[in-house]
C-alpha positions in Angstrom: 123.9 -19.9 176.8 124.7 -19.5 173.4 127.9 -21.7 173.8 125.6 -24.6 175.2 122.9 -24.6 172.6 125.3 -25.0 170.0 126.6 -28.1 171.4 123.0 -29.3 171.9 122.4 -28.7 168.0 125.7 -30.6 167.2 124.7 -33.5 169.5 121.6 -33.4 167.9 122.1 -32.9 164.5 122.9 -36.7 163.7 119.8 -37.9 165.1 117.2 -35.2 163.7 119.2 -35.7 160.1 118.5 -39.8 160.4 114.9 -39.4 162.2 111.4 -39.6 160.8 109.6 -36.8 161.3 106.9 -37.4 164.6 104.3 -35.4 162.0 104.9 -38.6 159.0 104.3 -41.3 161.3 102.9 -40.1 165.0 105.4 -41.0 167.3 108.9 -40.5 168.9 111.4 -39.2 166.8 113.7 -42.8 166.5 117.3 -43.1 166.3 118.8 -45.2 163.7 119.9 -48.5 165.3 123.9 -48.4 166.2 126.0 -51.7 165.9 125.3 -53.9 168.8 128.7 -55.1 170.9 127.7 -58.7 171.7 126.2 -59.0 168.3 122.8 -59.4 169.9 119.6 -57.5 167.7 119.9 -53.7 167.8 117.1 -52.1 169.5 116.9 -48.1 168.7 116.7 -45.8 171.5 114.1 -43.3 171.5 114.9 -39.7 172.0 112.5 -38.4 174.2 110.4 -35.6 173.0 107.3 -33.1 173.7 105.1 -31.5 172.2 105.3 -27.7 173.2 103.2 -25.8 170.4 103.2 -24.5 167.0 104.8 -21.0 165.7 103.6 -19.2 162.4 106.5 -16.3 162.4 105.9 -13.8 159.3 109.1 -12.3 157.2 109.6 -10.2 154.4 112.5 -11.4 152.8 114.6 -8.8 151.0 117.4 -8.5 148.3 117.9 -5.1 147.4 121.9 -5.9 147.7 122.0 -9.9 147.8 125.6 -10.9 148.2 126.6 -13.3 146.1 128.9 -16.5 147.8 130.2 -19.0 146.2 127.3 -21.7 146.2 124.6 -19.0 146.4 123.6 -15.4 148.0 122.7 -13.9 150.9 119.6 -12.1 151.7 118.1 -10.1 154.5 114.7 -11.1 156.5 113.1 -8.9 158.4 110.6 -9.9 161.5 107.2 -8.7 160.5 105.4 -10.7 163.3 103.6 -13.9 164.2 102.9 -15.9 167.3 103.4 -19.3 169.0 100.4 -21.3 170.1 100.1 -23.7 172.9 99.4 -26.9 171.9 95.9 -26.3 172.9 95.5 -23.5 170.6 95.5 -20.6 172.9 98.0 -17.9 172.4 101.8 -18.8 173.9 103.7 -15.5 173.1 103.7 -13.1 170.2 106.5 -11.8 167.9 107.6 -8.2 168.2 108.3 -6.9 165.0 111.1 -5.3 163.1 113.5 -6.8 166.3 116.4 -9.1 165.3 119.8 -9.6 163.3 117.8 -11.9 160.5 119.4 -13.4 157.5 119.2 -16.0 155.1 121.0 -17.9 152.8 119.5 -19.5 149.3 122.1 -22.0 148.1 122.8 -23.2 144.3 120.2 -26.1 144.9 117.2 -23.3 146.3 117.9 -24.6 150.0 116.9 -21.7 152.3 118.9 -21.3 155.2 117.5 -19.6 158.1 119.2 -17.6 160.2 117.1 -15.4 162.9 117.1 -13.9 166.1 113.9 -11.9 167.1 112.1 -11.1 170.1 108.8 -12.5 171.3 106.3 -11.4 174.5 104.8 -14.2 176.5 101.2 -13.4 177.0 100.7 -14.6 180.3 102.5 -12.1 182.0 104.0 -10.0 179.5 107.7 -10.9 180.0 109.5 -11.3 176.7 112.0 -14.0 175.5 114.9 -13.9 172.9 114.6 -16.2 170.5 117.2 -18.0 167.6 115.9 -19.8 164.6 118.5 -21.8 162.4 117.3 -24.0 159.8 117.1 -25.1 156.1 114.5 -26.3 153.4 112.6 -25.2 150.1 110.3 -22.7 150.0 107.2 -24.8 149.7 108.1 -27.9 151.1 109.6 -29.0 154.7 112.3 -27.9 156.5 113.7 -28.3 159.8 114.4 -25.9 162.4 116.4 -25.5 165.5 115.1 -23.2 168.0 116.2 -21.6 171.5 114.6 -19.2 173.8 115.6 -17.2 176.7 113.3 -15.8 178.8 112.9 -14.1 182.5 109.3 -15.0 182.1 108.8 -17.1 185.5 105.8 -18.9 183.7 107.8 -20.2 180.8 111.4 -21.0 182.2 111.0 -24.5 181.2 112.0 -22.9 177.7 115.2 -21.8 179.1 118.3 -24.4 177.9 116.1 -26.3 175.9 116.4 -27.3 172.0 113.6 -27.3 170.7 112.8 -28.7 166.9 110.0 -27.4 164.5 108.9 -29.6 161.5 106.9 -27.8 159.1 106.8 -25.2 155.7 108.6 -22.3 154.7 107.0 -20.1 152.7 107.8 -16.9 150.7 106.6 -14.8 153.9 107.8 -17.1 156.9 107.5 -20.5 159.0 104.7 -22.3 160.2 105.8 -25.3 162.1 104.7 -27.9 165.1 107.8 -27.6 167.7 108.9 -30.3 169.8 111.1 -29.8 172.4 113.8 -32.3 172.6 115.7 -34.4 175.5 113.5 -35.6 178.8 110.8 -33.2 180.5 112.6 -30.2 183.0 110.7 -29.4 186.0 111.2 -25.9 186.8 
């Protein structure tokens, strides 16, 4: 599982890194166009995507013994909570606190890098789901985040072997993003 959503974040790493963002201009995340072969007009592909929510995930972020690396230090973060909303509004899953390996990574340039596992509890029928965050951006501003779950949860398998993508803010206590799940619709 883990194997395959590493090759999903390498294969799409070159298209989120050259897409707009669907939140600055309402639409499809768009590929840049690639060199056509007969030397006809490029048309870019769109990557298909859906909207599947939005997560506000709390952390306290802690450095009592930072190690320092050689373009920055790394710090702890530990889950304190937070949930993941339909896009409705209504309540998805919440996060279980104080579960999770979480770590970050502040670079030379104040680029945090997220790196977090924690566990969250669907609410419609109480079946959790392990989730991964990896991501980077200032504290303040946006940043981009990969995300995977893994679930049991017979209501929300459509979350299984999926990459999803959240666009949105880190701040000094967590994320609050709008996630998009990437590649065409499952049915499960």
């Amino acid at each position: 599982m883990v194997f395959a959503a590493l090759l999903q974040v390498l294969a799409y790493i070159g298209v989120i890194s050259t897409a707009h963002s669907p939140l600055e201009i309402n639409q499809a995340l768009v590929l840049q166009p690639s060199i056509p072969r007969d030397n006809s007009p490029a048309v870019p592909p769109i990557l298909p995507n859906e909207h599947w929510g939005y997560v506000n995930f709390h952390y306290e972020m802690d450095q009592p013994h930072p190690i320092d690396a050689s373009e920055g230090r790394r710090i702890n973060v530990k889950t304190l909570g937070g949930n993941w909303t339909n896009p409705n509004g209504s309540l998805l899953a919440k996060v279980l606190p104080g579960i999770g390996g979480d770590q970050g990574y502040i670079d030379k340039e104040n680029v945090f890098r997220l790196d977090v596992r924690q566990a969250i509890e669907f609410v419609s029928d109480r079946k959790y789901g392990y989730v991964q965050l990896n991501g980077f951006g200032k504290v303040g501003g946006g940043n981009n985040v990969f995300i995977t779950v893994e679930t049991r949860s017979a209501a929300n398998l459509k979350f299984n072997n999926r990459l999803l993508y959240a666009l949105g803010v880190f701040t000094d206590a967590g994320v609050s993003a709008t996630v998009w799940a990437l590649g065409p619709p499952k049915h499960v």
